[in-house]
N, C-alpha and C positions, 0 to 999 in steps of 0.2 A: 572240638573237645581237646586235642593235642595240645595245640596253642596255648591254650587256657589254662591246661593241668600244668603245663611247662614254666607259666607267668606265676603259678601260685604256689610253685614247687619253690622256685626260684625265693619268693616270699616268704615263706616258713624258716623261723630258725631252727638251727641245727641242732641238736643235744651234743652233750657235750661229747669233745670226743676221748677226755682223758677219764669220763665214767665210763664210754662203750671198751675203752681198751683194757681196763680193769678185768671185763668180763669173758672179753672172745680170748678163744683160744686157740687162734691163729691171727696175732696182732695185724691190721690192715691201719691205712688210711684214709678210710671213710665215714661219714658220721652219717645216720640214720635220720628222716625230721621226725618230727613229731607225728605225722599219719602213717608211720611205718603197720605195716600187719592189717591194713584194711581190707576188713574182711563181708561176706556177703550178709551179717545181722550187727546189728549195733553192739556187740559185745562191749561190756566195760570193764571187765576182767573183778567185779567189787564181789560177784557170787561164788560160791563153793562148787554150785554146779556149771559156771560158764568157766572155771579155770580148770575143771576135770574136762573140759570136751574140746579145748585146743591147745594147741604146743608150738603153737607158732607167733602168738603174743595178739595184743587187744587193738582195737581202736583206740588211736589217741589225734584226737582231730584237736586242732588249735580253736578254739574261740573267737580271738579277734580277728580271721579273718574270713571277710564278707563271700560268702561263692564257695570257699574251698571244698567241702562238705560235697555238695553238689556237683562240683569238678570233678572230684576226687572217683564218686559215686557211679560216674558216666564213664569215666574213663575205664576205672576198672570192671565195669560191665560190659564194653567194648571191648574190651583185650578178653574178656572170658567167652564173649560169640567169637572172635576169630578165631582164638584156640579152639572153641565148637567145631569149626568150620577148616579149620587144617588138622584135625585129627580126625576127620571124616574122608578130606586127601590122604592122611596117612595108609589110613584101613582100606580105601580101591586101589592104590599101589601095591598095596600087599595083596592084593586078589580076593580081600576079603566084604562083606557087607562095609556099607558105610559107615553103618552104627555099631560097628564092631568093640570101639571102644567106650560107646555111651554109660555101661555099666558101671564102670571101672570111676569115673568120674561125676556126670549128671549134676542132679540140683545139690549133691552131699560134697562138692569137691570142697577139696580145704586150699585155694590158692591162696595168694596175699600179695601184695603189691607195696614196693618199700620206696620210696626217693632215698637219694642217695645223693652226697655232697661230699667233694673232696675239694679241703682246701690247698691253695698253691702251695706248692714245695718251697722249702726256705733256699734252697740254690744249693747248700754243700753238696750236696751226694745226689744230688739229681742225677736220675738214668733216663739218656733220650731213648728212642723208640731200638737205636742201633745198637745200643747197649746190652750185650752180653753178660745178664745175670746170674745165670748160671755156672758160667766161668769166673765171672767176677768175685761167685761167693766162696767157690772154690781155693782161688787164689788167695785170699784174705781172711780166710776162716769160716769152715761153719759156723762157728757164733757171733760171727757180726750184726746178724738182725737175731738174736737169740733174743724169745721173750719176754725174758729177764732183767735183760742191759733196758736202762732208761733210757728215752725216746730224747730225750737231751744229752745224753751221751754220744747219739748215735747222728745226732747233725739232719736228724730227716729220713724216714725210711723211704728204698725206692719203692716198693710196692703201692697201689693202694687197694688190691686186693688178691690176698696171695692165689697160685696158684692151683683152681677144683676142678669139681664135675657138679653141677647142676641137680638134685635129688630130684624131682621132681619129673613129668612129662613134658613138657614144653614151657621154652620161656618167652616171652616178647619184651624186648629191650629198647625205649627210648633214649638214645642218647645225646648226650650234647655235640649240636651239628660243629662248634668252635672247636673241640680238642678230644684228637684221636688216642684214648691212653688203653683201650682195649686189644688185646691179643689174644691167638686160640694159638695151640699146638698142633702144629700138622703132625707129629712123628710120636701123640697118643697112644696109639691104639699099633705102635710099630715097634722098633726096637732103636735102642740106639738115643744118643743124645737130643734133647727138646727141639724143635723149628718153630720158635715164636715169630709169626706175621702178624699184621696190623688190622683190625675190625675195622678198618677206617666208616665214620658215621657217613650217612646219606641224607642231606635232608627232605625231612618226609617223609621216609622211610622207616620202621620196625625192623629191628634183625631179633632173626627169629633162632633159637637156640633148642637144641633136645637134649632131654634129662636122659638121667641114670631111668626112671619109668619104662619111657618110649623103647631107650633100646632093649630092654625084658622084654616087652608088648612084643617087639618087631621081631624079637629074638635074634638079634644084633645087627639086624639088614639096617636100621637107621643106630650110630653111634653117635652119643654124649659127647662131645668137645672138651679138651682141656683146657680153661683159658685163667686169664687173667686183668688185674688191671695196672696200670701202669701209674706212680704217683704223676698228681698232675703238672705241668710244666710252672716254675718260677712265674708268679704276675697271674696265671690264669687260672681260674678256679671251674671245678668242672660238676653239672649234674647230670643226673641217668634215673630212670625210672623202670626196671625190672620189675615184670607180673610175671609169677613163677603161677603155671597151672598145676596144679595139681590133684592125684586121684582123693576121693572120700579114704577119710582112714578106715574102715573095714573092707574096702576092698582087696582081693587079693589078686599081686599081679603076678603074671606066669604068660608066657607066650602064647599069642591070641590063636595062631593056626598049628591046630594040635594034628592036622597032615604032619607036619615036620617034628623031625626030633629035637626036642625041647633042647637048648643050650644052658638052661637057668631052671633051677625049680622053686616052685613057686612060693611067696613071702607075701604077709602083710602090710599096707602100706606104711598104716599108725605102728607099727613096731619099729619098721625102717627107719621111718620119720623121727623115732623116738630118739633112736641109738644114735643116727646123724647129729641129732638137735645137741646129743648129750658130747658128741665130738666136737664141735663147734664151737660152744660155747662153755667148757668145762671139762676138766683132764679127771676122767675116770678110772683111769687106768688101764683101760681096755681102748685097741686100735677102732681107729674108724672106722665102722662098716661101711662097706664097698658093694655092687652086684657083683664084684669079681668072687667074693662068697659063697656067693649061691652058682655059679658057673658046674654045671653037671657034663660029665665024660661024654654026653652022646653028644654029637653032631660035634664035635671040635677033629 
């Protein structure tokens, strides 16, 4: 099923990427295919009532190509029992039932699964893995990738996906076993300046990522990663296929073992979901909601 989804990912054209940069609002450089948002019912986003009940966008499956549908369909039903099946590890680590977090997720979860295409960097301003962005942007100005300044101004941004946190409970990331452009932040959840090291891919392998979710669920025993992507190297073009699980939007998450004093109090998934979406992809005015938010005095 890897194999296959990987041949047909590979196959799909890209949308453009000078419409997706129009809209996010945190310029990256990556382009979306056309199956981005596939989801567990054929949504085609044409009714009043299928565009009220998701916020994460439609199927949009290509036509001419033979199998993709099918691929597409296995794949991400695959990545949805594993997340089954390592959030049922997460909950006996915690000392808790297996099915501690069935609730919260089940047959209502809203995951979605995107392909993801970055194409090679034009060479100017190419950042290797060793490369110091952070200092880099310091020394040259914050507004260097400002997302304002044209993308032809700018010679190539290093990024190609700036750097988050994951919304969601767990992710499963396919990447391209050719080119290592993924980084996490060791010094996150610390103080002091970033420590970007390198995802390097495995082949055959899933890396496996925890959301802003998980760590509320765990009540901070498992932490969210800070990562990033890295544009991709001059000549080589890179895909990745991220399935983000995630809970049903009316469930509400809040720390699963209520023995302990809650770190977080508890919030709706679809509201979180909302306010991130509206971060993301559109300047409202309002900062991006964080779980750092919702962080309550006891247990710290």
């Amino acid at each position: 099923i890897v194999r296959r989804t990987i041949q047909l990912a590979a196959a799909a054209p890209p949308l453009s990427f000078d419409g997706l940069s129009s809209r996010r609002r945190r310029r990256d450089r990556s382009t979306d295919s056309p199956a981005r948002g596939v989801t567990r019912r054929p949504l085609d986003g044409r009714s009043s009532r299928a565009r009220a009940g998701v916020m994460d966008g439609f199927n949009q499956i290509p036509d001419d190509l033979e199998g993709f549908r099918e691929a597409i369909d296995a794949y991400y039903a695959g990545c949805a029992r594993v997340c089954e099946c390592l959030l049922r590890g997460v909950a006996a680590s915690l000392g808790l039932p297996p099915d501690a977090c069935d609730a919260h997720f089940g047959k209502e979860h809203t995951s979605y699964l995107r392909l993801n295409y970055y194409p090679a960097h034009a060479g100017e301003r190419f950042a290797s893995a060793a490369t110091d962005l952070d200092r880099a942007r310091v020394a040259t100005g914050a507004a260097v990738d400002d997302a304002d300044t044209p993308l032809s101004s700018l010679g190539g941004p290093r990024l190609g996906v700036n750097r988050h946190f994951d919304a969601g409970g767990l992710t499963l990331l396919l990447q391209d076993p050719d080119v290592s452009s993924l980084q996490v932040n060791l010094n996150a959840h610390g103080s002091g300046d970033p420590e970007w090291v390198d995802v390097t891919p495995v082949p055959g392998a899933l890396t496996v990522n925890v959301g802003d979710m998980l760590q509320v669920l765990s009540n901070g025993k498992y932490k969210a990663p800070e990562h990033r992507v890295l544009a991709s190297p001059p000549g080589k073009v890179r895909y990745s296929a991220p399935f983000f699980y995630n809970p049903a939007y009316d469930a509400e998450i809040a720390p699963l073992d209520r023995a302990a004093a809650p770190r977080y109090s508890p919030f709706a998934w679809g509201y979180f979901r909302r306010r991130r979406f509206e971060g993301d992809f559109a300047d409202e005015g309002l900062d991006e909601i964080q779980i750092a938010d919702y962080v309550t005095d006891k247990g710290e």
